[in-house]
Structure formats: structure tokens, C-alpha cells
C-alpha positions in Angstrom: 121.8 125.4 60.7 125.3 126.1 60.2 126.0 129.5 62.6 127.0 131.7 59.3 126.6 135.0 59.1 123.3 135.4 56.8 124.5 137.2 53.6 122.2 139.2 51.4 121.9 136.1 49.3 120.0 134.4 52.5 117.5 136.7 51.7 114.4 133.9 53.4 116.1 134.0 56.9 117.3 137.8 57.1 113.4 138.4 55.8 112.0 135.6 58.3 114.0 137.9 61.1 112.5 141.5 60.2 109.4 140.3 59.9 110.0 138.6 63.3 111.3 141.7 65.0 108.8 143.9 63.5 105.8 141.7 65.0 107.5 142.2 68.4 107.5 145.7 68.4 103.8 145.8 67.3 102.9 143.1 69.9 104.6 145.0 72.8 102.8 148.3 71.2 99.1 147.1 72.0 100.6 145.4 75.2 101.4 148.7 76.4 98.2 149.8 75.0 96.2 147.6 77.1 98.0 148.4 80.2 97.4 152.3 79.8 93.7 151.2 79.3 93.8 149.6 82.3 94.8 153.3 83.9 92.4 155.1 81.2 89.8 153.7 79.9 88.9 156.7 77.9 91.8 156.5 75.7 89.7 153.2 74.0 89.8 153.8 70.4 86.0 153.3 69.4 84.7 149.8 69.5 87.9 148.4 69.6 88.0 147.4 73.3 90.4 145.8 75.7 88.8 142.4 75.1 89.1 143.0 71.2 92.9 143.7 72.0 93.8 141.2 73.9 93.7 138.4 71.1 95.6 140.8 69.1 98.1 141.1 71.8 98.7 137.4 72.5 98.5 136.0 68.7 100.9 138.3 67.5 103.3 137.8 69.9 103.2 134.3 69.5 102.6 133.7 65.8 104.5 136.7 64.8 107.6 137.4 67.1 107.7 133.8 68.2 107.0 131.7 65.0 108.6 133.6 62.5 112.3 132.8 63.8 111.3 129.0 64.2 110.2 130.1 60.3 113.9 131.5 59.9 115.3 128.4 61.5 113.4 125.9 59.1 114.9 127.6 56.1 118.4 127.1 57.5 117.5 123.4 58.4 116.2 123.0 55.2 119.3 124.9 53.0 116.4 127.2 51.4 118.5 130.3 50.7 120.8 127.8 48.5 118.2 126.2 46.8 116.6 127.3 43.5 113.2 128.1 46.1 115.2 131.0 47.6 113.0 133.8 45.7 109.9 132.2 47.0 111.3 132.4 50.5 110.7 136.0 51.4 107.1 136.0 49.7 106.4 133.0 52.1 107.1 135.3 54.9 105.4 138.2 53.7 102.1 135.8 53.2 102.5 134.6 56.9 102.4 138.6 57.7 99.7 139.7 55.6 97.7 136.5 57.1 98.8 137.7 60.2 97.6 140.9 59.7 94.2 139.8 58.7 93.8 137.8 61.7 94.8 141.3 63.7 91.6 143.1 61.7 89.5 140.0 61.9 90.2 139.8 65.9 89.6 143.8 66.2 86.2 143.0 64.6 85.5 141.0 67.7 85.1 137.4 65.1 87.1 135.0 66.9 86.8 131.4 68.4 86.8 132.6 72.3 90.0 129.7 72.6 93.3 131.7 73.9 95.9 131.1 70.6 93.4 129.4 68.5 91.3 132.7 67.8 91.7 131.6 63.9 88.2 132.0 62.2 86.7 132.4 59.0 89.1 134.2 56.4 91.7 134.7 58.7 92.1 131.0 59.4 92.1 130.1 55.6 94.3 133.0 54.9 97.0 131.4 57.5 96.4 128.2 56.3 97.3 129.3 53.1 100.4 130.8 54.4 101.7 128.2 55.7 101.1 125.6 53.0 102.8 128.5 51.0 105.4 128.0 53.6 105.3 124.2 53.2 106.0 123.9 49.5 109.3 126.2 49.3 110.1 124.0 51.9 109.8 120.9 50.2 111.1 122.2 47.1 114.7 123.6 48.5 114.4 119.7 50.0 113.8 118.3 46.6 117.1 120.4 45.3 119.2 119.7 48.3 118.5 116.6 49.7 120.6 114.5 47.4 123.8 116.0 48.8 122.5 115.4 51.7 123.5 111.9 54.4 120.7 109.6 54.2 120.0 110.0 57.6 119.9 113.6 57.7 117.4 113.2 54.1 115.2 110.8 56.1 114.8 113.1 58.8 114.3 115.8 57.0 111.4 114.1 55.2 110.0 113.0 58.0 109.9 116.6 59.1 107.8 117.8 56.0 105.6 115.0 57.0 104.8 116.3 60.5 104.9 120.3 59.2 102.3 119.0 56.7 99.9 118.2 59.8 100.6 121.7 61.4 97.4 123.4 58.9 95.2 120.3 59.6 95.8 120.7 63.5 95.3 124.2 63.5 91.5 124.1 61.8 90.8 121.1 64.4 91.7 123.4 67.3 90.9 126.6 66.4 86.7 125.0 66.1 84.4 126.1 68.7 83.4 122.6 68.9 86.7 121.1 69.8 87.9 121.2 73.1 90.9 120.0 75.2 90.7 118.6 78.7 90.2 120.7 81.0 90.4 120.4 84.8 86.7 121.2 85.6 87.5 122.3 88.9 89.4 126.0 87.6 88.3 126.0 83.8 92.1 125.6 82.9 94.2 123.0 81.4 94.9 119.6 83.3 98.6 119.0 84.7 99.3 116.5 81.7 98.2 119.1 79.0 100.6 121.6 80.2 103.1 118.7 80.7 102.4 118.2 76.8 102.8 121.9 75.9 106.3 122.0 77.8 107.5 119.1 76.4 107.1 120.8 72.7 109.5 123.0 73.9 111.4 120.7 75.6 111.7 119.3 72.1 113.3 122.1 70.2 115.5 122.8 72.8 116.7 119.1 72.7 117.4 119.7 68.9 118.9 123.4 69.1 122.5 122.3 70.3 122.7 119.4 68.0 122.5 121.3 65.1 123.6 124.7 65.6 126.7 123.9 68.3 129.8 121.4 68.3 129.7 118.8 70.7 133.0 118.5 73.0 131.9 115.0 73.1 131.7 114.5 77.0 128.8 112.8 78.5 126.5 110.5 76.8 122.6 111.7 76.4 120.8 108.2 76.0 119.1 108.9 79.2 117.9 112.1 78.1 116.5 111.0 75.2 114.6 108.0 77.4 113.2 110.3 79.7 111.9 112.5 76.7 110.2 109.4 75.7 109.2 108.3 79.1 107.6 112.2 79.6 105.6 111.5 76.6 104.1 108.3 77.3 103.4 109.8 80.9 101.5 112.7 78.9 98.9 110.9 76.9 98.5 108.2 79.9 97.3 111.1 82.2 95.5 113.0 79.2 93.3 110.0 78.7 92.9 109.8 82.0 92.0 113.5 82.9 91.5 115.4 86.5 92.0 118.0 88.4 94.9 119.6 90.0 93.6 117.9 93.7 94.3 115.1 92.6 97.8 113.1 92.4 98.0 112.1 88.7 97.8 115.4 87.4 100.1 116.6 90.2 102.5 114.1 89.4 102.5 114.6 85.3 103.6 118.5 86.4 106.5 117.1 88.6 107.5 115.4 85.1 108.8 119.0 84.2 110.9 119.4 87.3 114.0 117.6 86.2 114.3 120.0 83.1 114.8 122.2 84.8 118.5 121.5 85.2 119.0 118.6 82.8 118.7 120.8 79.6 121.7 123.0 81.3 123.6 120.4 81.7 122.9 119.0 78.7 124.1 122.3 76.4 127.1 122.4 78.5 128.2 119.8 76.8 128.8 121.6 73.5 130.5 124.7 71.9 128.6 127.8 70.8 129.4 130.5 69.0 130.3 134.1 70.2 127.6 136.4 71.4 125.3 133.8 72.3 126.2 133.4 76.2 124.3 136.1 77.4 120.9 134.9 76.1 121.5 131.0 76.8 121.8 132.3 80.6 118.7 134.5 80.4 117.0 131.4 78.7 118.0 129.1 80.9 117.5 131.6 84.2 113.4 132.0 82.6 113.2 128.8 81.8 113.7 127.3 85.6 112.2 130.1 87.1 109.1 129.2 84.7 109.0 125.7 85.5 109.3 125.9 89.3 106.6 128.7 89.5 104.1 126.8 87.2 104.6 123.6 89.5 103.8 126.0 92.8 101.1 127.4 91.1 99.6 124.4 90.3 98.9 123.2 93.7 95.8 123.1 95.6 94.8 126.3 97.4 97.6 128.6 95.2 95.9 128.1 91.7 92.6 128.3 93.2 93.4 132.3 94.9 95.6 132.8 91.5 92.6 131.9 88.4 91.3 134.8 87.1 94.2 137.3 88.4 96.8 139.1 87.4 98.7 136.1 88.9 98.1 133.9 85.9 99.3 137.1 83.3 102.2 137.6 85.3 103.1 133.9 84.5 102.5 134.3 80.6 104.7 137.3 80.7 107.4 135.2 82.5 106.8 132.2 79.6 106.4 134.9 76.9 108.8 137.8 77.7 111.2 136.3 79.7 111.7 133.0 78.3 110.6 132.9 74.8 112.1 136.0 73.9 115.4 134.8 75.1 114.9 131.7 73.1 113.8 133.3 70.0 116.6 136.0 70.1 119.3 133.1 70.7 117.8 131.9 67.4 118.8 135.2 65.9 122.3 135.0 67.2 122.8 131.8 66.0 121.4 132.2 62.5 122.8 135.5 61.8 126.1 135.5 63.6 125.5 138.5 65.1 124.0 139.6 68.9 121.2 140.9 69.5 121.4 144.5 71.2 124.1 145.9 73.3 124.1 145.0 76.8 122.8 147.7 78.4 119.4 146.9 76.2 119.5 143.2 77.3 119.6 144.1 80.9 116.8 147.2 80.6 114.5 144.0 78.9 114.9 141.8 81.0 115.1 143.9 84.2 111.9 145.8 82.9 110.2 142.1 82.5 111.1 140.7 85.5 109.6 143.9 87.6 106.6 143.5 85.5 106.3 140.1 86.9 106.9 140.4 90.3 104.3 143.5 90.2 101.7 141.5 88.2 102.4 138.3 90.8 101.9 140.2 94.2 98.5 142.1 92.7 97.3 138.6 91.8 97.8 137.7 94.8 96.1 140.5 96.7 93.4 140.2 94.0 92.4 136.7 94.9 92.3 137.3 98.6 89.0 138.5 97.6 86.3 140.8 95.7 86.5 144.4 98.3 88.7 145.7 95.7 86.6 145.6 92.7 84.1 148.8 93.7 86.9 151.0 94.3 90.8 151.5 92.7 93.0 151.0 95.9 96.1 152.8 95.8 98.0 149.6 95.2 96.6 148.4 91.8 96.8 151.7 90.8 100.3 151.7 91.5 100.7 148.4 90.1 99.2 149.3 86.8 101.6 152.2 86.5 104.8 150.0 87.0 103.1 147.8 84.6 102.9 150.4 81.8 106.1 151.9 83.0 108.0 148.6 81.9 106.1 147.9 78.9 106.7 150.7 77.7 110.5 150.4 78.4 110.3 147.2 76.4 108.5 148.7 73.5 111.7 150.9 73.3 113.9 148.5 73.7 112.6 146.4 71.1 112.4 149.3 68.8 116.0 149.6 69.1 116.8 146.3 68.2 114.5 146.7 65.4 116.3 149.6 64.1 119.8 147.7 65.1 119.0 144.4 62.5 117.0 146.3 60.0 119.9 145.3 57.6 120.3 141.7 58.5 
């Protein structure tokens, strides 16, 4: 990634983008849908239920808003806008949205696997498998044309990169099968400490990578140790995996503490570098979601709190912190850095993230209440109602909010 300005010859990333923003709006659409539902059921729209939504609401946020600037971000790594593959880049992305579209009709159909983010089944899956080896091959092919002016390290690792995106189609029909299943801690139903260790350290991952090639570094500080304890987390993941267990007991406790230090390493880390303009105001929402997200999950992992939290609004106010707080922070400092440009004014910023973080808090304390027991199931007490209302209150500000950014980079 070099930090230019895309140009209407870049026409892969600028397409990667839209596409990106457009899911976004669509995903906070039904999200705002299923709250009012929530309020009215009537408004349900035939056979298309809130369980039929949900999947909807979840995949296309992440496979949509989430993956497609990752998408933008590979062209960039991989120089595809200067390379003879740039006309097959925006067809790639349109094939990852009509697949992602098919999955939306196929999920609204009620056919999907039952496994939250893995709902891929019959022609959906093949049709997103398709995309992405679609995906894939303009990959390889700007690779082929550029790599040669390329370092030698930068052409290993670049290979070695189409060698592990080539897995990413194979993975996703292993785990999307009814018949495959992680560990779980038997105990909730949910994942095990290590698993979510594994997941976070994914992310941990990219945003190792991010600085190195996207920023300057001032060249203060050395990051050996960082890179050890990346290795160290690892190693700590698939010892515990194999291992399995519950959140009572130590092991898995102790693979979650593996995230604390994260939490203000990565800052630390990025501080060492320069970025460009317009891209402050999202690296400190990112990293503000990011430590809030890893110190929650920790707390809510411990006996007693993740017992009165499972099956709450506790545990969605949590995946609106990981989705709307942090990933959108990350995903729009991705725009910023590809496109040169920021990403809504800053009264727009502030409404999001303002609107998110109420949204939280609300969802948090009705979990709360809702796990201190069943009495509020017969009736509607007045304060779930009035937590559903500020629900759909700040979705629906960050539908709008969204739009306008939409509107805002509809030229990128």
C-alpha cells in the first residue's frame, strides 16, 4: 500500500470501497429493521422473520462492509490497478457482491448451516467460493506482471500470501458444514477462551502488518519482542485448543489474559511510525474500541458474569462493540489510507460513534437485567421497552450516517 490518492485508473480499490460502503448501509438497514421488530412485530414482512434476518444482518456486515476493504487492501498490496489484471478487478468485486447477494436470498429462504458467520450453504457457498477464486486469480495474475520489479523478499512474501489466500475457499466449505464443529466450552455452548484467543489474534495480525506497510517508521524502538510474543500467543492458542475447557477453569482463563497486553502494546507500537493526514481520528477510535473490547471480553468471560450474560442482550451489545465500534474504525482507517482522503466530517464521526457506544451501554445494562432472571419474559417492562427504543433510535442514526458517507465517496 503506498497512501496515494486512488485515481480513476485504480478502478479495483475505488470499486472494492463502494461496494464496501454500500454493504454497510444495507447491513445497518436490516439492523435497524430487526430492532423496530423487536418494538413491532407486525411490521414482519411475510415469512421473512427476525431469525431469517439475523444471518442477513451479521454476514453482510462482515463479508460485505468488513471484507470488501481487506479486498481493497489486497489489490494495493498486490499493485493490481497497475497490472495488466486491472479490468478484471472491478468484476471480481462485483462477483463477491452478487455472491453476497445470493447468500442474502438464500439466508431469507431460511437454508443456512445454523453456525453464526458460516451460514454458507448450497449455491450460495459455491457461488462465494467462486468469487473468491475469481478474486484469487487477478490476484495472482497482477503478481505474475509485477512481481519482478519487485525485492525478493517482498516477491517471496507475497507468494507466500497467495499460498495462504488459496486456503481461504477450502476453510470456508470445512467450516461452514453442519458436521464440523469447533470446541466449545460445554458448560455455556460458546467458544473456549483459546478459540477467541485465536480469533483476536487474526486481528492482532493485520493490525501488526497495517503500519509496516502503509506508514513510515521514525525508527525508534525495536519490535523483536512483539513479534515473539505474537508467536508465543500462538503456540499458547493451539496448546489450549487441543486441550479444551471451560471458562471455570484456569487454562482457558489464562489463554484470554493472552489478549490483555494488546491492549496497549499495539498503541505503542503504531506510535512509532508516521501516518498520513486524516487518519488520527479513526486510529484513536480504533484503538479506544479496541481496549475497551478486549477488557470487556476478558470480564465477561469469567465465572458467574458469562453465565448471567449467555443468551442476552449482553452478548449483542459486545458484537456491536467488536463490529460497530471497532471494526468500523478499522475498516474506515483502511479507506483513509488507501484513498487519501477521510472519511466523513467530524460531526458524522462523533454522531457514529456516540450513537454506537449508547447502543452498547443500553444493550449491556438490559442484558444484565435480563439474566437476573425469566419474570420479564410474560410481560414488556417499561425498561426493555425503553431500551429497544434507544436501540432503534441509534441505529437508525447510524444508518444515516453511513448513508452520508456513502453519498460523500460515491466518486472515489
Amino acid at each position: 500500500m503506498s497512501g496515494a490518492a486512488i485515481t480513476s485508473e485504480n478502478t479495483g480499490t475505488a470499486s472494492a470501497l463502494r461496494h464496501a460502503l454500500g454493504w454497510l448501509v444495507f447491513g445497518n438497514a436490516a439492523g435497524l429493521y430487526l430492532s423496530l421488530l423487536l418494538l413491532f412485530p407486525n411490521l414482519q414482512l411475510a415469512q421473512w422473520t427476525y431469525g431469517r434476518w439475523v444471518p442477513v444482518h451479521l454476514n453482510v456486515q462482515l463479508y460485505g462492509w468488513t471484507s470488501l476493504p481487506l479486498v481493497a487492501w489486497l489489490f494495493s498490496l498486490y499493485q493490481v490497478d497497475s497490472s495488466k489484471a486491472r479490468s478484471w478487478a472491478p468484476a471480481a468485486v462485483w462477483a463477491w457482491t452478487a455472491a453476497l447477494s445470493l447468500g442474502v436470498f438464500h439466508w431469507l429462504g431460511g437454508a443456512t448451516s445454523g453456525k453464526i458467520f458460516l451460514d454458507w450453504q448450497g449455491g450460495a457457498l459455491w457461488g462465494f467460493v467462486a468469487a473468491q477464486a475469481l478474486l484469487w486469480t487477478v490476484l495472482a495474475a497482477a503478481w505474475r506482471g509485477r512481481s519482478a520489479e519487485w525485492t525478493r523478499l517482498r516477491r517471496m512474501l507475497s507468494l507466500a500470501g497467495l499460498a495462504g489466500l488459496a486456503l481461504v475457499p477450502v476453510s470456508l466449505v470445512f467450516a461452514a458444514s453442519p458436521a464440523v464443529y469447533p470446541p466449545v466450552d460445554r458448560t455455556t455452548g460458546g467458544p473456549t477462551g483459546s478459540s477467541l484467543l485465536g480469533s483476536s489474534l487474526i486481528v492482532v495480525g493485520l493490525m501488526l502488518l497495517l503500519p509496516r506497510v502503509a506508514a513510515v517508521s521514525t525508527g525508534g524502538g525495536k519490535s523483536r519482542g512483539i513479534w515473539m510474543f505474537f508467536a508465543f500467543s500462538w503456540i499458547v492458542f493451539g496448546v489450549t485448543e487441543a486441550m479444551g475447557g471451560t471458562h471455570f477453569q484456569a487454562i482457558q482463563l489464562g489463554a484470554m489474559l493472552m489478549l490483555l497486553p494488546w491492549a496497549w502494546w499495539l498503541p505503542c507500537e503504531w506510535s512509532r511510525f508516521e501516518w498520513p493526514a486524516g487518519s488520527r481520528v479513526w486510529r484513536a477510535a480504533m484503538f479506544g474500541w479496541w481496549a475497551l473490547l478486549v477488557v470487556s471480553g476478558i470480564l465477561m468471560y469469567q465465572p458467574g458474569v458469562l453465565d448471567h450474560l449467555k443468551f442476552t442482550q449482553g452478548l449483542v451489545a459486545h458484537s456491536h462493540l467488536a463490529m460497530a465500534g471497532f471494526t468500523t474504525s478499522f475498516c474506515a482507517l483502511l479507506m483513509v489510507l488507501l484513498t487519501g482522503k477521510r472519511i466523513g466530517g467530524g460531526w458524522s464521526v462523533a454522531v457514529w460513534h456516540l450513537a454506537a457506544l449508547a447502543m452498547i451501554a443500553v444493550l449491556a445494562v438490559m442484558g444484565w437485567r435480563e439474566g437476573d432472571g425469566p419474570s420479564w419474559m410474560p410481560g414488556n417492562p417499561a425498561w426493555r421497552e425503553w431500551g429497544l427504543v434507544i436501540r432503534a433510535a441509534c441505529g437508525g442514526l447510524m444508518l444515516w450516517v453511513s448513508m452520508l458517507w456513502l453519498l460523500e465517496r460515491r466518486t472515489i
